[in-house]
N, CA, C and O atoms as a Tinker XYZ file with bonds, in Angstrom:
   472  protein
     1  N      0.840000   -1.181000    0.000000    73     2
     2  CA     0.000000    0.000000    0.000000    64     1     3
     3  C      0.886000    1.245000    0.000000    63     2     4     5
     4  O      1.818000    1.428000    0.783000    81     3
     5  N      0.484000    2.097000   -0.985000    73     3     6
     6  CA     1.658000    3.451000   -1.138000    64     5     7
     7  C      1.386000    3.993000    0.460000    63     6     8     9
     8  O      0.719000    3.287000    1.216000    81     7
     9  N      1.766000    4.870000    0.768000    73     7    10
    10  CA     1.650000    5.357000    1.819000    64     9    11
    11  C      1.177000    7.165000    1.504000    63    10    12    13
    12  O      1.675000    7.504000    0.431000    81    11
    13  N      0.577000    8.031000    1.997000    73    11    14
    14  CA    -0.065000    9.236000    1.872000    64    13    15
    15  C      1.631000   10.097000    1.401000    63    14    16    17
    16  O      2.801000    9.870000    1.706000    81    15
    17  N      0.970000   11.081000    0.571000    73    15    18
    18  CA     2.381000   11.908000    0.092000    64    17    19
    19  C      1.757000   13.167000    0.855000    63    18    20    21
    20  O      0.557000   13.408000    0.719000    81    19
    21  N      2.514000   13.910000    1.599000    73    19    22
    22  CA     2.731000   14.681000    2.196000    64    21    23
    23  C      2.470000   16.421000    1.165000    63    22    24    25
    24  O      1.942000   17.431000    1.630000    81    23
    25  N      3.107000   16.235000   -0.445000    73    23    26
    26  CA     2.964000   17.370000   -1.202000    64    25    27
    27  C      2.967000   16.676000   -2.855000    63    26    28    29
    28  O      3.736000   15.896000   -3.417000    81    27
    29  N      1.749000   17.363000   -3.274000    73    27    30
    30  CA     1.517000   16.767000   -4.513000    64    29    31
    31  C      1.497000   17.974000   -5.347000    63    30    32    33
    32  O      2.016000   19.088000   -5.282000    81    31
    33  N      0.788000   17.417000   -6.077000    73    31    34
    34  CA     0.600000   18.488000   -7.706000    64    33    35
    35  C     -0.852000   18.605000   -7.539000    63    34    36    37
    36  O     -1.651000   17.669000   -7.553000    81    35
    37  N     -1.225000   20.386000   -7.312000    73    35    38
    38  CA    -2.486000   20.384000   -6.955000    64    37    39
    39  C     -3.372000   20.469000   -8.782000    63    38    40    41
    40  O     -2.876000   20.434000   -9.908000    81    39
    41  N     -4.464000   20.560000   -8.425000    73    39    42
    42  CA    -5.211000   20.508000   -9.746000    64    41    43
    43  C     -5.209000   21.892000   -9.955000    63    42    44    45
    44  O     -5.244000   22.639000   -8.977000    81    43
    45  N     -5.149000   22.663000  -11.926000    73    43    46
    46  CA    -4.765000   24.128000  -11.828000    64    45    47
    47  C     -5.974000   24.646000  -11.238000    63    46    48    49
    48  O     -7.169000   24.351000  -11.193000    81    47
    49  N     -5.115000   25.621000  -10.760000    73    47    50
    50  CA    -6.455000   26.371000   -9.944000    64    49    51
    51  C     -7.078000   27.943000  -10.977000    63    50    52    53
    52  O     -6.247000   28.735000  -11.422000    81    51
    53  N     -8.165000   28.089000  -11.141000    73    51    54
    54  CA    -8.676000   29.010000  -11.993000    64    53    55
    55  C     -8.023000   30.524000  -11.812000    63    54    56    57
    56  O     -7.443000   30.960000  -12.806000    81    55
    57  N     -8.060000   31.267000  -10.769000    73    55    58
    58  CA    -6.929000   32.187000  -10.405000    64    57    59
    59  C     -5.682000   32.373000  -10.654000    63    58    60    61
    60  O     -4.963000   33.363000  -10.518000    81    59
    61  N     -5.435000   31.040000  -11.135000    73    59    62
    62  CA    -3.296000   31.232000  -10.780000    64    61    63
    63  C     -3.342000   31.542000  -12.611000    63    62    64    65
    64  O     -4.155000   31.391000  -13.522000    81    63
    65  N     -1.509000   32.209000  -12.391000    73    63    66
    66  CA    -1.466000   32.485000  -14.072000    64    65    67
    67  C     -1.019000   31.142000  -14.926000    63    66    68    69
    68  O     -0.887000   29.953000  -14.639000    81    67
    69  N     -0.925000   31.593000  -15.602000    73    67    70
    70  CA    -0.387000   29.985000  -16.817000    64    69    71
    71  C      1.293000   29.918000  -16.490000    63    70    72    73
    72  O      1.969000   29.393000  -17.375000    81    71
    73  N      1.923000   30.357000  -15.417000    73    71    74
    74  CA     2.909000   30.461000  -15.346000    64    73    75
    75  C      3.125000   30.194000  -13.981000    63    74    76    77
    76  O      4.288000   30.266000  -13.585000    81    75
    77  N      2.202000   29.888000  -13.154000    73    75    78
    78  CA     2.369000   29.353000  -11.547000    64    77    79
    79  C      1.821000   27.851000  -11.435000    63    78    80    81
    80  O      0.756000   27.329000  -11.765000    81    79
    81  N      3.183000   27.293000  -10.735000    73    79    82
    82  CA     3.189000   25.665000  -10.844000    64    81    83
    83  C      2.145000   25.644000   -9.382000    63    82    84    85
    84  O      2.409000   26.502000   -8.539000    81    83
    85  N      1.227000   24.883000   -9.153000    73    83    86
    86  CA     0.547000   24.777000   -7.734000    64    85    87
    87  C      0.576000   23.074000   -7.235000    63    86    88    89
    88  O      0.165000   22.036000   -7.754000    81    87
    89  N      1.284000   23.405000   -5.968000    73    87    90
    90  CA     1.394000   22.240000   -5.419000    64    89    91
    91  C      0.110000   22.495000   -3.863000    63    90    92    93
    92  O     -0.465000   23.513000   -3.479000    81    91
    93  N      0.083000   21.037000   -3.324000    73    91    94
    94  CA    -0.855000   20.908000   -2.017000    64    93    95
    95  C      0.091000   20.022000   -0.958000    63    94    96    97
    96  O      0.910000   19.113000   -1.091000    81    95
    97  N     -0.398000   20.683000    0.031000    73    95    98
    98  CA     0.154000   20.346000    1.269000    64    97    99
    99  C     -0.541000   19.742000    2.427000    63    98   100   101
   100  O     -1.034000   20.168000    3.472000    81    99
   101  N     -0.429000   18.836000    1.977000    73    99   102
   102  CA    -1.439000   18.060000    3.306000    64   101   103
   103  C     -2.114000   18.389000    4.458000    63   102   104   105
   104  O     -1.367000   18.110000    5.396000    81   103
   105  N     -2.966000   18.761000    4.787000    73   103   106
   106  CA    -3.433000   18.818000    5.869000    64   105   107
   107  C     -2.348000   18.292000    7.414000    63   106   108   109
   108  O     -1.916000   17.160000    7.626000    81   107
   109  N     -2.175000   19.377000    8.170000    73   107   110
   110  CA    -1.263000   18.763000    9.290000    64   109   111
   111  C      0.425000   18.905000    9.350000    63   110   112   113
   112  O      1.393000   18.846000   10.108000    81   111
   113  N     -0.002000   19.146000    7.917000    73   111   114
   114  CA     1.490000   19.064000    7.234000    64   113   115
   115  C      2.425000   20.591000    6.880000    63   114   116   117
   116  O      1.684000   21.571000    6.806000    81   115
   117  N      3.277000   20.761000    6.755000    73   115   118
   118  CA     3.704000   22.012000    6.277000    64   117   119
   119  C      5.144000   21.883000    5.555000    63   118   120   121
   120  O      5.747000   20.844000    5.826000    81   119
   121  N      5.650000   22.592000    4.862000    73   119   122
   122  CA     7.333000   22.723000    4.386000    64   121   123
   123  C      7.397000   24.243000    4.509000    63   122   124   125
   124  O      6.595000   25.172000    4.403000    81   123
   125  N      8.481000   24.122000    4.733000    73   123   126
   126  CA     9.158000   25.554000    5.080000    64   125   127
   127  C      9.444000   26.522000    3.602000    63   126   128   129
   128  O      9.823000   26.050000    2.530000    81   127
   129  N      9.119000   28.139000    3.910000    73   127   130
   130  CA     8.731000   28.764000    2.726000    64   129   131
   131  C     10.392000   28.937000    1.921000    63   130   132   133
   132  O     11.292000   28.177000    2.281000    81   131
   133  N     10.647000   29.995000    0.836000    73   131   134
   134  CA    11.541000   29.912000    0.358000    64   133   135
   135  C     11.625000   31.483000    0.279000    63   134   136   137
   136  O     10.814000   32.094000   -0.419000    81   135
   137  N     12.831000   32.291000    1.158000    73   135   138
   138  CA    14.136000   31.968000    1.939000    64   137   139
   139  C     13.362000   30.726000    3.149000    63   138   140   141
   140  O     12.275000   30.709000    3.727000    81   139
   141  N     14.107000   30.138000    3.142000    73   139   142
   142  CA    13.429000   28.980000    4.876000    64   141   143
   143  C     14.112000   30.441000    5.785000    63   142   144   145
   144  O     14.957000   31.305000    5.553000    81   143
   145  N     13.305000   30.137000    6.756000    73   143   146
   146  CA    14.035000   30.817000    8.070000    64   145   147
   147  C     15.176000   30.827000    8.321000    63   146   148   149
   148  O     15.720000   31.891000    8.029000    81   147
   149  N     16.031000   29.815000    8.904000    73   147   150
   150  CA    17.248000   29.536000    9.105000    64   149   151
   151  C     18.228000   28.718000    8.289000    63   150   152   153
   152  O     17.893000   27.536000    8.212000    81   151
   153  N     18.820000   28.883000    7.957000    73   151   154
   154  CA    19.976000   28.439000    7.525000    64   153   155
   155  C     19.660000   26.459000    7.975000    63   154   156   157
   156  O     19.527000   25.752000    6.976000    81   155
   157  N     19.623000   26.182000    8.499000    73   155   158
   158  CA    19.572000   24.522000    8.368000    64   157   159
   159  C     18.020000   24.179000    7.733000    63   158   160   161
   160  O     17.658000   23.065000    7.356000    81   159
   161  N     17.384000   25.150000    7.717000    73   159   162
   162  CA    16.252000   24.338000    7.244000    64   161   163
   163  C     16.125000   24.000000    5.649000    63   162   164   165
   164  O     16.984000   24.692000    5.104000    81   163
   165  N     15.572000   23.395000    4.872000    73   163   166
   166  CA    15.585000   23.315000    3.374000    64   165   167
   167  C     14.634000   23.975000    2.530000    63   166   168   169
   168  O     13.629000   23.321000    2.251000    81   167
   169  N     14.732000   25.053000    2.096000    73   167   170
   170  CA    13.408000   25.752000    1.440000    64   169   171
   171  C     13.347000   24.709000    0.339000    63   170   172   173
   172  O     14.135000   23.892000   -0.135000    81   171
   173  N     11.403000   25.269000    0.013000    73   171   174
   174  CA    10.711000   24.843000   -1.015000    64   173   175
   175  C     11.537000   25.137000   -1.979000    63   174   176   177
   176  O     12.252000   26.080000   -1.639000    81   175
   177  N     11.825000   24.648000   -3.325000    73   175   178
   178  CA    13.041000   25.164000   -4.357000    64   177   179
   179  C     12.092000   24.454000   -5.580000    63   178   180   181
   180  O     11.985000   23.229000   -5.524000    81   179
   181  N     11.281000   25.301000   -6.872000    73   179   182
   182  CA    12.278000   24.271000   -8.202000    64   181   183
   183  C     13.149000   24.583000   -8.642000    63   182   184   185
   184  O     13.814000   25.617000   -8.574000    81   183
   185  N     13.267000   23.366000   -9.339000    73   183   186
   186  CA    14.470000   22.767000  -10.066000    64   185   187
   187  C     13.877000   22.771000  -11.327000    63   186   188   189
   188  O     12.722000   22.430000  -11.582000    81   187
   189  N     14.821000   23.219000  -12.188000    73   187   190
   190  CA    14.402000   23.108000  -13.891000    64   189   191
   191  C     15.774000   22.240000  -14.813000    63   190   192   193
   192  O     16.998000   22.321000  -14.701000    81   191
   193  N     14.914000   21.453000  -15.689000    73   191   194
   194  CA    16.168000   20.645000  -16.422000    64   193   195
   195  C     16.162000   21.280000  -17.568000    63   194   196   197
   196  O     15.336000   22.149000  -17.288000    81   195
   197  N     16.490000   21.505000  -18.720000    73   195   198
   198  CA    16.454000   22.433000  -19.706000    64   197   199
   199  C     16.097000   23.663000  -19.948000    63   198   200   201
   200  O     17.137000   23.919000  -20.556000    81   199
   201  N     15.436000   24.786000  -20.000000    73   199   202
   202  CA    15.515000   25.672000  -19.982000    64   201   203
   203  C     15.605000   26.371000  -18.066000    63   202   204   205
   204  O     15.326000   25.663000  -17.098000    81   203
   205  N     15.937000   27.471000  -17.989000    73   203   206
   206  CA    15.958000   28.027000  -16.350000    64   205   207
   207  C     14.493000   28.951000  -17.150000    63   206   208   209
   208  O     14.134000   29.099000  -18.318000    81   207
   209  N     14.015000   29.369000  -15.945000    73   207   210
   210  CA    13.359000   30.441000  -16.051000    64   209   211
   211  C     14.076000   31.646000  -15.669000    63   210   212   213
   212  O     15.001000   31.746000  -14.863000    81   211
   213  N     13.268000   32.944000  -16.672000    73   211   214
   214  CA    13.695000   34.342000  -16.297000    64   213   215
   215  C     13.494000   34.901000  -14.935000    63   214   216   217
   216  O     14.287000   35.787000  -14.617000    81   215
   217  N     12.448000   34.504000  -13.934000    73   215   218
   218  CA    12.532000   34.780000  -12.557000    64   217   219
   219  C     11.618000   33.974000  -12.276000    63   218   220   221
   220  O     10.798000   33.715000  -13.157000    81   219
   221  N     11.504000   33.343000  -10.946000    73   219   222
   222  CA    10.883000   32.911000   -9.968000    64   221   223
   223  C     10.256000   33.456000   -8.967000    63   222   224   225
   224  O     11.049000   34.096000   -8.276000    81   223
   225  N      9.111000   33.493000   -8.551000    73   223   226
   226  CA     8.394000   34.130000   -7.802000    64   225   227
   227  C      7.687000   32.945000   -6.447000    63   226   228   229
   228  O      6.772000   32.135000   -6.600000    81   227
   229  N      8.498000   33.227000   -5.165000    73   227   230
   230  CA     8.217000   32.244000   -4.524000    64   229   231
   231  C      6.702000   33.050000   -3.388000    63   230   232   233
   232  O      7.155000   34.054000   -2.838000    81   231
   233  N      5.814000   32.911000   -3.158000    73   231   234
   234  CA     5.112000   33.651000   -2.288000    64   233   235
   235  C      5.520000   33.395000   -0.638000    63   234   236   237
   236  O      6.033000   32.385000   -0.155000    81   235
   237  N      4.986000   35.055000    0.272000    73   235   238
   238  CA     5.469000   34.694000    1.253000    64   237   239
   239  C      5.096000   33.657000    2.129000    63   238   240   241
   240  O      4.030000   33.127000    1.818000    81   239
   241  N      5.674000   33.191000    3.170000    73   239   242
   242  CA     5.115000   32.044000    3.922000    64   241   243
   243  C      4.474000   32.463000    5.286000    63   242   244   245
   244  O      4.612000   33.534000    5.877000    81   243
   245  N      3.823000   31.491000    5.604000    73   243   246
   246  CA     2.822000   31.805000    7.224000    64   245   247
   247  C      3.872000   31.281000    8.159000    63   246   248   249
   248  O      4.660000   30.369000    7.908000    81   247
   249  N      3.778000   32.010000    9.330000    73   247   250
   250  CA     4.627000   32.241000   10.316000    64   249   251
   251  C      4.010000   30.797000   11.152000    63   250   252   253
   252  O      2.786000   30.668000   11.108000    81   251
   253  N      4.758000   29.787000   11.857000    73   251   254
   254  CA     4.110000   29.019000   12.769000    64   253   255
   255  C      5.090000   29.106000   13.533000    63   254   256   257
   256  O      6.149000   29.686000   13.297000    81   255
   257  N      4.686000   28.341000   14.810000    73   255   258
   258  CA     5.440000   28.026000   15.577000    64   257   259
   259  C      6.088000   26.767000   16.093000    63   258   260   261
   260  O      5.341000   26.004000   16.706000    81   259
   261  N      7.029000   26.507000   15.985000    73   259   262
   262  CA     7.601000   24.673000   15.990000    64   261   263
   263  C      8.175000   24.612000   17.102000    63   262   264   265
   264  O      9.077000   25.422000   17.316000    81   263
   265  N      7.899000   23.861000   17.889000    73   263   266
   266  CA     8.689000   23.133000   19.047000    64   265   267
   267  C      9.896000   23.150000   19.660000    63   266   268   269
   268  O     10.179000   23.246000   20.854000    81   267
   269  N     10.974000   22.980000   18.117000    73   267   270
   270  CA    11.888000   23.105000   18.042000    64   269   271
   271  C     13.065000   24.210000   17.903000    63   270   272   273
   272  O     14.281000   24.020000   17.847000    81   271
   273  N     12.157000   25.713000   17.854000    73   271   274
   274  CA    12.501000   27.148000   17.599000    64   273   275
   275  C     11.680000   27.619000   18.432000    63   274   276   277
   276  O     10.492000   27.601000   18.753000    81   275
   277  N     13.468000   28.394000   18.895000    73   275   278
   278  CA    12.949000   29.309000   19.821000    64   277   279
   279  C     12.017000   30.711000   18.836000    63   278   280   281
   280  O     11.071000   31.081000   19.532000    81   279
   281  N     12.053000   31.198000   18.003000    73   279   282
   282  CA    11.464000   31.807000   17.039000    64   281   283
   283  C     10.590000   30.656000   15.926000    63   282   284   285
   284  O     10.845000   29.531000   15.495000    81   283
   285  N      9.340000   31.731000   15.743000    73   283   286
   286  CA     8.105000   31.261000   14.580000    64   285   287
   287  C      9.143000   30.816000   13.461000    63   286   288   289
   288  O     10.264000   31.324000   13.486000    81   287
   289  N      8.969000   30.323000   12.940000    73   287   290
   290  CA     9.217000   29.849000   11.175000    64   289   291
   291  C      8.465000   30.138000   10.034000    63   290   292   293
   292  O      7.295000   29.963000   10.376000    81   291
   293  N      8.496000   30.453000    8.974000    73   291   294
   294  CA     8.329000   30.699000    7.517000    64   293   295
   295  C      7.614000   29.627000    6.738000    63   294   296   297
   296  O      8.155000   29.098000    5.767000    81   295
   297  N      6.573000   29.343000    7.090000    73   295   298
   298  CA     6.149000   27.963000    6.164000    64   297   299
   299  C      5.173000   28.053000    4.740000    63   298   300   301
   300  O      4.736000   29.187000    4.541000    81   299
   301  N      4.811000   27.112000    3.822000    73   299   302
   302  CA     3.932000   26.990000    3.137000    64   301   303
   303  C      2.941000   25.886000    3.966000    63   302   304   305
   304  O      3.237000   25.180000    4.930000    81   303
   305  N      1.666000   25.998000    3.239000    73   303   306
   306  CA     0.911000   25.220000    4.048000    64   305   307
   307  C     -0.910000   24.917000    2.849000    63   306   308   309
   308  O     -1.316000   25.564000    1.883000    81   307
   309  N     -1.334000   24.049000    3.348000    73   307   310
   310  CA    -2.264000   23.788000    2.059000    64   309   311
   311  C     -2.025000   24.166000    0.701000    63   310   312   313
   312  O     -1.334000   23.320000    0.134000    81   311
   313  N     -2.354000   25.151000   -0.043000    73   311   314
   314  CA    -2.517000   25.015000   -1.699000    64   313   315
   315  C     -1.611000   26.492000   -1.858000    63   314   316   317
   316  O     -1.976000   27.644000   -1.624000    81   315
   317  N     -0.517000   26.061000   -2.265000    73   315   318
   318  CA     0.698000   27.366000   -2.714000    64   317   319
   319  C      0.645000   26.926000   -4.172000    63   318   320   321
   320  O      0.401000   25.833000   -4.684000    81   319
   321  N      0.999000   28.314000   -4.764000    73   319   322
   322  CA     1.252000   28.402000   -6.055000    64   321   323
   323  C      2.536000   29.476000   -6.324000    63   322   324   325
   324  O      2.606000   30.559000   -5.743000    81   323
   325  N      3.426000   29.049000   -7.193000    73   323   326
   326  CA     4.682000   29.503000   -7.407000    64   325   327
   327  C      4.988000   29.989000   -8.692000    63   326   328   329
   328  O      5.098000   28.977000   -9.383000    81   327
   329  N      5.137000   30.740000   -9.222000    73   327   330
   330  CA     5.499000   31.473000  -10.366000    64   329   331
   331  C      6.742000   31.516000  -11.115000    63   330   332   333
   332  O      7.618000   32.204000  -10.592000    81   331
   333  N      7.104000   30.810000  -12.481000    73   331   334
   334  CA     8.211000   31.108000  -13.072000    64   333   335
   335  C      8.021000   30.895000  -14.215000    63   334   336   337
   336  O      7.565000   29.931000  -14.831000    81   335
   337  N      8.545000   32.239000  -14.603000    73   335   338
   338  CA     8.398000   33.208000  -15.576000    64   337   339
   339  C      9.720000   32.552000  -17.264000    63   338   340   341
   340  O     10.943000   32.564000  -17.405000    81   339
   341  N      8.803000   32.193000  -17.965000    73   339   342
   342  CA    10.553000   32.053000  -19.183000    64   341   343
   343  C     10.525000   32.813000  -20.169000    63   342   344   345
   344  O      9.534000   33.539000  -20.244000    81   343
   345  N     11.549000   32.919000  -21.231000    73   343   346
   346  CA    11.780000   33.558000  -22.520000    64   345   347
   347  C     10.954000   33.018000  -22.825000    63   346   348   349
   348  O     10.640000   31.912000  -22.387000    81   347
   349  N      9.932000   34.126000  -24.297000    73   347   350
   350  CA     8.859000   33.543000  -25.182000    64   349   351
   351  C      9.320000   31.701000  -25.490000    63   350   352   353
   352  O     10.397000   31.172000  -25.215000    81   351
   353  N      8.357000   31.190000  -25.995000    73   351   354
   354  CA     8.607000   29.837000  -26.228000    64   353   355
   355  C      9.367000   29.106000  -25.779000    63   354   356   357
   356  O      9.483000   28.009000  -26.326000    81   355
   357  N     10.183000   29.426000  -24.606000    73   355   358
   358  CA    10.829000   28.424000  -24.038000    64   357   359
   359  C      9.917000   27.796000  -22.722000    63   358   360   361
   360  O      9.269000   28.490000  -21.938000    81   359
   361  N     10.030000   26.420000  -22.692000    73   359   362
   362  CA     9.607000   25.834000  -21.407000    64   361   363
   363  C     10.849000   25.008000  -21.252000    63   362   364   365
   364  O     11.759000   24.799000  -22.053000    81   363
   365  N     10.608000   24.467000  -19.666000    73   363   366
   366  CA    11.614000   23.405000  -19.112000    64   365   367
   367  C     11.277000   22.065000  -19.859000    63   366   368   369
   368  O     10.306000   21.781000  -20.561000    81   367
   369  N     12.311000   21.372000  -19.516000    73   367   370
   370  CA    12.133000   19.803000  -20.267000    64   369   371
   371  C     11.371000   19.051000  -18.993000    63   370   372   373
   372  O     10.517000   18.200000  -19.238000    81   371
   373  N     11.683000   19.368000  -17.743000    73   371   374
   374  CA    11.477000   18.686000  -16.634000    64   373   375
   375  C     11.400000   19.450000  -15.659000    63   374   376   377
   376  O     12.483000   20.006000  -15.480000    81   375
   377  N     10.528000   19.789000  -14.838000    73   375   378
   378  CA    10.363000   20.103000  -13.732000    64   377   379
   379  C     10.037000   19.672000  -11.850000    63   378   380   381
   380  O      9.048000   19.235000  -11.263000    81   379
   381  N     10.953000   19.934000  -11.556000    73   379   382
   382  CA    10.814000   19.641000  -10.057000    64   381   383
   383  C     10.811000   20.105000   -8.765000    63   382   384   385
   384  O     11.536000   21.092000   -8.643000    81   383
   385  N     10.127000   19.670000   -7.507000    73   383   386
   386  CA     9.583000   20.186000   -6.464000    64   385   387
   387  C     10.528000   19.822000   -5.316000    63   386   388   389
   388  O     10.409000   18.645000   -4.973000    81   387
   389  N     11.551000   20.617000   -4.548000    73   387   390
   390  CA    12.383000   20.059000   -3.261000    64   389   391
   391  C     11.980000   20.438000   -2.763000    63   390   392   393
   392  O     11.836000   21.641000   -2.981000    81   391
   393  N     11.424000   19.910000   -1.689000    73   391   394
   394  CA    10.782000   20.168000    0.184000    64   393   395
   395  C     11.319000   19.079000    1.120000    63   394   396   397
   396  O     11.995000   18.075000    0.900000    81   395
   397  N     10.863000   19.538000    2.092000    73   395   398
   398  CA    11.010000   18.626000    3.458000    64   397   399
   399  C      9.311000   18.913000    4.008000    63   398   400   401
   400  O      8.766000   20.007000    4.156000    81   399
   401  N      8.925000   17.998000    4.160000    73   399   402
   402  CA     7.318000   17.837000    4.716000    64   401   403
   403  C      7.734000   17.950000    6.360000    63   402   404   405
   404  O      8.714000   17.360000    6.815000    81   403
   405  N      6.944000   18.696000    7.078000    73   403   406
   406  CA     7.073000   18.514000    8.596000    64   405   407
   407  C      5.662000   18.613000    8.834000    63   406   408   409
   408  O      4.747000   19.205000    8.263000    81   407
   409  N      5.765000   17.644000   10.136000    73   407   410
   410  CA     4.693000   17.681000   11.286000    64   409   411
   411  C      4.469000   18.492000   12.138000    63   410   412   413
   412  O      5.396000   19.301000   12.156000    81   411
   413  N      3.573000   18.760000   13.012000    73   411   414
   414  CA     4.019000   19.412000   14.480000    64   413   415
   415  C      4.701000   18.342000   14.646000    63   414   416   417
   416  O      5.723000   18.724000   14.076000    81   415
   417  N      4.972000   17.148000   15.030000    73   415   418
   418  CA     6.037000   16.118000   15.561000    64   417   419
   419  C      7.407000   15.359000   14.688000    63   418   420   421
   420  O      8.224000   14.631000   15.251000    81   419
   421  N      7.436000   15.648000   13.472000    73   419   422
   422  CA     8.264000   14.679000   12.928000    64   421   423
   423  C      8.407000   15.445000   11.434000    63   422   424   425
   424  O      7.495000   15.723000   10.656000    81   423
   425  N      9.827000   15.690000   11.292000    73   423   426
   426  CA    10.253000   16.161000    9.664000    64   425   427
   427  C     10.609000   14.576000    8.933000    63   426   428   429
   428  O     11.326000   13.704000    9.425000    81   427
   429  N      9.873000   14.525000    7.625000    73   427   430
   430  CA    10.682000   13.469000    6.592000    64   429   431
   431  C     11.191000   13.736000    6.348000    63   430   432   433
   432  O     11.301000   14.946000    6.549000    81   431
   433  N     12.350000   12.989000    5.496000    73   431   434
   434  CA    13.686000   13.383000    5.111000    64   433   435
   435  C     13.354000   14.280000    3.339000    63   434   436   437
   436  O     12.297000   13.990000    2.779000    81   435
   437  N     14.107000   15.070000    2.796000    73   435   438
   438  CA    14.502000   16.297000    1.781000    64   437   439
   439  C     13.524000   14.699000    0.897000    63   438   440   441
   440  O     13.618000   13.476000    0.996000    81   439
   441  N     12.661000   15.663000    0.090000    73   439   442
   442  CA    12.373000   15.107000   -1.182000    64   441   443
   443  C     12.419000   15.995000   -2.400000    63   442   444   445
   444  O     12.506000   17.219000   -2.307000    81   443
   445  N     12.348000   15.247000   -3.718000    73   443   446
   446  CA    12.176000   16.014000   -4.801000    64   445   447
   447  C     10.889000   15.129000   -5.513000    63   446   448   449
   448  O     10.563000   13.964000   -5.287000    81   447
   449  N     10.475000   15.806000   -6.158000    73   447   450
   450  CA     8.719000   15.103000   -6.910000    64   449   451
   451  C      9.043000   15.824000   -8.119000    63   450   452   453
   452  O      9.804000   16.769000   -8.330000    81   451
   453  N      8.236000   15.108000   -8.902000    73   451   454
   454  CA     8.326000   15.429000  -10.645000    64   453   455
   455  C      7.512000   16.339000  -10.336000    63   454   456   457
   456  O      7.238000   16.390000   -9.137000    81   455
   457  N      6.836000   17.371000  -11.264000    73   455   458
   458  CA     5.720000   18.209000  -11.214000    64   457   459
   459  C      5.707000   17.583000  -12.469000    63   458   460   461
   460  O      6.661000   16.961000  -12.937000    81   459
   461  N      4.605000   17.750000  -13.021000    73   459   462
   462  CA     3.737000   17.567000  -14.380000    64   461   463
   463  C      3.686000   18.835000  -14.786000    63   462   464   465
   464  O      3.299000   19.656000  -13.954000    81   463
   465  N      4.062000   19.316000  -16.159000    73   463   466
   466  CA     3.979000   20.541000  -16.207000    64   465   467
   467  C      2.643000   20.741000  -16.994000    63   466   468   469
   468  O      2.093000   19.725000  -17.418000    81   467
   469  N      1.915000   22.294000  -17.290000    73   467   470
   470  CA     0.834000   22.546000  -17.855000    64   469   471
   471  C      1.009000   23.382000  -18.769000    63   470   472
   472  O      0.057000   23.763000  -19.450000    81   471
């Protein structure tokens, strides 16, 4: 039995532009926004395999509070959408999603996920 994924590829959402990738975040669940707060943590990041984009637009993150910090943290949380922008007609060959999923109790270890692009 697969086991629940923590951050997927949300369905496009009617609002976002043709140029913002939207992922979902589990309920319960959170990854840290992009700058992450501190220096050890792993921000949300894509990754592009063939073309880069002209800029990236990461939105800001909601402040929580973790257990483990003495200061709130920077997170994403349910349905984020991320923006990157390319030269006319260029798209990526491949696109991908790095996070770390956390709990209030328990971080999984750094993943990367394909995104499906649109």
């Amino acid at each position: 039995m697969d086991k629940p994924q923590p951050v997927t590829k949300a369905p496009d959402q009617p609002d976002a532009t043709d140029s913002a990738q939207v992922v979902s975040v589990a309920a319960r669940w959170h990854v840290n926004a992009n700058p992450a707060s501190f220096d050890y943590l792993i921000p949300t990041q894509l990754e592009f395999t063939g073309t880069n984009p002209l800029t990236i637009r990461y939105p800001a993150g909601k402040r929580f509070s973790a257990a483990f910090a003495r200061e709130a943290i920077s997170v994403y949380s349910g349905t984020v959408a991320i923006d990157a922008d390319f030269a006319d007609q260029q798209r990526p060959a491949q696109l991908r999603l790095r996070v770390q999923a956390c709990s209030d109790e328990i971080c999984l270890p750094p993943a990367t996920l394909p995104v499906p692009l649109h």
